[in-house]
N, C-alpha and C positions, 0 to 999 in steps of 0.2 A: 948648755949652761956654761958660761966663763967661768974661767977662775976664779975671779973677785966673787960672782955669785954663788960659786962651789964656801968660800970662805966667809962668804956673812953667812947660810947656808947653816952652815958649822954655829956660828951664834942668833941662830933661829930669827934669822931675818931674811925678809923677801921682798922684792922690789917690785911697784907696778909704774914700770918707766916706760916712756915714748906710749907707741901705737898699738891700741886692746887692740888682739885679734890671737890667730889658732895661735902662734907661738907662743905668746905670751899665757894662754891658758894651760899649754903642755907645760911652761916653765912652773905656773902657779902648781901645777896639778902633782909637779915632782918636788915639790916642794911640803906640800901638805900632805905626801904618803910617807915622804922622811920625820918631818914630826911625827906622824902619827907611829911611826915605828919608832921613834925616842920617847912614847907616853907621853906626847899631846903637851908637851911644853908651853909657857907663853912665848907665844910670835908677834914679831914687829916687822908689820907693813910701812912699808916706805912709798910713797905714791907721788910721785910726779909725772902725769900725761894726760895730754889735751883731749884724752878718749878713743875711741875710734871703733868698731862693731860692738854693735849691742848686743848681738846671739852672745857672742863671746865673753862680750864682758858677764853678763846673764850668769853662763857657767864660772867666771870665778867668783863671780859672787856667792854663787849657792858651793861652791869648794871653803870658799871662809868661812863664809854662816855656819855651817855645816862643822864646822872644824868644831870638837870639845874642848881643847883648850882655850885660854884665856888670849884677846886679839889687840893688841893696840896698833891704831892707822896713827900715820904721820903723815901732814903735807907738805912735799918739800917743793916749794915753787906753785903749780898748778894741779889743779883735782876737776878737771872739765868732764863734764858729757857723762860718758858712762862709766868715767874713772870715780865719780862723785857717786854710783852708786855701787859700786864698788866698795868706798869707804864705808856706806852703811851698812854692810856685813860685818864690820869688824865692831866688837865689845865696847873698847875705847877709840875715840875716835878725838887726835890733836891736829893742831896745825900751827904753823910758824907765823908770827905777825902779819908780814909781807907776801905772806901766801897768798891765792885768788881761789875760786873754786867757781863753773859757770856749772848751773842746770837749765836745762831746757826744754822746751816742747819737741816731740819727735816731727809733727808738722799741725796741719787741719786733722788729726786722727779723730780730737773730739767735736769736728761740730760739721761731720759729715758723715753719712753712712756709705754702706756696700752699692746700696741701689743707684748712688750718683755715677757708678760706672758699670759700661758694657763690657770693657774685657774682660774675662774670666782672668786672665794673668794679673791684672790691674788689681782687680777684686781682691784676689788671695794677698798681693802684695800688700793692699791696703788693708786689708782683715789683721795681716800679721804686724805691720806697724799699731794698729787702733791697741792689739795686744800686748804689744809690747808698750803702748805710752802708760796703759792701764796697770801693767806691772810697775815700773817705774815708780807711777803715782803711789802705787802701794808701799811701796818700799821705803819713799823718801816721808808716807806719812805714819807710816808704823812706826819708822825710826826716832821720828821727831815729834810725834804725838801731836800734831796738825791734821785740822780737819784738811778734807780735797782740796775743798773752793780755794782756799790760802795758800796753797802747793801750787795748784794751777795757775793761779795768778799768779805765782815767782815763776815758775816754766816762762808763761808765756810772754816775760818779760825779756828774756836771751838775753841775759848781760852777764860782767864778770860782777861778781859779790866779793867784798874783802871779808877777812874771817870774824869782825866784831859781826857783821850782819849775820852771817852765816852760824856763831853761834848761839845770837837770838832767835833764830829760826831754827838751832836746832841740829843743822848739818853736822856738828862740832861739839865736842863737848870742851874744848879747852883751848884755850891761845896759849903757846911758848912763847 
């Protein structure tokens, strides 16, 4: 952890900046054992990154969700991929005017099965993507109280959404 991060830290904020992957979940993870040893304070997520592992992101999402105190997301610039569900962990959930936020399909997960492939490596690879779109789906429609089919169709559209869309649909509860 930096400095700077050691000192917001201190005023119970936490940053999901650049590329989700293991560091980033060790940072989130030391992060939310020190709240939790100051009695669950509200936390203020900061969220500018274009995504990057799903496993990862996965676990910090269930590290927020998970958190009992009170969570307000902010976006500051971009909220891509799996940073975007990332945000829906969190309680409250802002973003700045000019902000962007893309969701996506993880590929063909849903309109293909196991049996379209022979390798067994393929197969798992592909079982564990189908699983993971299917979480996603879940998450971005629990949050937002959208049926699938209307989820899926924003997925499988891959573009950037600006935040008035974004909080018609839901992803957002507020514009700065």
């Amino acid at each position: 952890m930096t400095e700077l991060q050691s000192r917001f830290l201190e005023k119970n904020t936490l940053f999901i900046e650049g590329s989700v992957d293991l560091k980033m979940f060790e940072y989130v993870k030391e992060c939310i054992q020190t709240f939790e040893l100051k009695g669950w304070p509200e936390i203020n997520v900061r969220i500018s990154s274009h995504g990057g592992s799903v496993v990862h992101g996965f676990w910090i999402y269930d590290l927020i969700r998970s958190y009992q105190g009170n969570s307000i997301a902010v976006i500051l610039g971009e909220c891509n991929s799996v940073a975007s569900v990332i945000l829906q962990a969190c309680k409250v959930r802002k973003a700045y005017k000019h902000s962007t936020i893309i969701i996506h399909d993880l590929g063909d997960s849903k309109r293909m099965t196991v049996k379209d492939y022979d390798d067994g490596v393929v197969k798992l690879q592909f079982e564990t993507l189908r699983q993971d779109q299917n979480r996603m789906l879940e998450i971005y429609c629990n949050k937002t109280g959208r049926q699938e089919a209307e989820i899926d169709k924003v997925l499988k559209q891959d573009r950037i959404m600006y935040m008035i869309e974004a909080k018609e649909l839901g992803l957002i509860d507020e514009i700065i």
